[in-house]
Structure formats: C-alpha cells, structure tokens
C-alpha angles and dihedrals in degrees: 000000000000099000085053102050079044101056081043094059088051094045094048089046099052094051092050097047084049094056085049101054089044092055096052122100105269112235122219117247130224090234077052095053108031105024095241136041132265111280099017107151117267086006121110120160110222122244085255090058100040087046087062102043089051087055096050096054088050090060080043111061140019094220091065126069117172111209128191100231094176149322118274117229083265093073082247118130106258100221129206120184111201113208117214148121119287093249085050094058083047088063098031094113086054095042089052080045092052092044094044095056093041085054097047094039092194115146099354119123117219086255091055090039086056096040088053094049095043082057097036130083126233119249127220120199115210118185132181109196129159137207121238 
C-alpha cells in the first residue's frame, strides 16, 4: 500500500513538473538563433549578432535586462545584460546603492558595513572578451 501511494505521489509530481515547464516562456537557444552552439570550432557569432540575440533574450524572459553600459572606441553601444530574479530587477537601484557604498567604505561603521552586505546581492562579472 505504501509502494503504491508512493508511486502515486511520483507520478502526480512529474505531470505536474512537466505542465510547469511547459508553461513556462521558451527561451531561444543559441543552436535556434545562430545554427550552431557557443564554442563550436570554426564558429563566432559577430558583435551585430550577438547584440540581437541579446536583445531577444531580453523580450524573452524577466530574469534578463540588457543594459548599454558605454560606447566602445568604435562609436558601438557597449551592452551588459544583468541575470536575476524578477524581484531582484525590482531592488536593483538599491542593490548598485548598497554596492557602491560597500565599495567606497566611507562613513560606514563595521556595523553599517555588515548590516549592507547582509541586504545586498553578490555580483558576478562575466566577460567575454577576446583577444585580436
């Protein structure tokens, strides 16, 4: 009887982990966009590609932002995407404040300087350069 409420439970819970990744937004690929993965040999995707795509994944999902964080020397907008979780995007003003002052450390007692980094978020920079 066990073994069988069991194997109900497992069953229930797969079907319905199926239905909610199915209803979730579908997110393009890198093989869907550019007809082959990242870091396939002989196969780079250009800055104009890379730019769209970016973009794309922006429209297509609420965990991603792209940001233009400069222009190159080039005169080209220099993008950023920033990953998080919705609520995360909500805060993120207060997350760059937090950063900035931790960074900075000025007039901030140690108990201050705890109490921010206990509220902020960690950051992780990714880059992807590449040399000529």
């Amino acid at each position: 009887m066990q073994t069988r409420r069991s194997s109900q439970f497992f069953l229930a819970l797969t079907i319905f982990s199926v239905s909610a990744a199915s209803a979730q937004t579908r997110i393009t690929s890198p093989l869907q966009q550019f007809g082959h993965n990242i870091g396939d040999d002989y196969r780079l995707v250009n800055y104009a590609q890379l730019s769209e795509y970016w973009k794309k994944l922006d429209r297509e999902s609420n965990r991603m932002k792209v940001v233009q964080m400069g222009t190159s020397a080039e005169g080209r907008p220099m993008w950023m995407s920033i990953i998080t979780a919705p609520e995360n995007h909500a805060r993120l003003a207060r997350y760059q404040d937090i950063a900035a002052r931790l960074a900075r450390a000025e007039g901030l007692t140690d108990v201050q300087a705890r109490a921010l980094a206990k509220e902020g978020k960690a950051v992780v920079w990714i880059d992807g350069g590449l040399h000529a």
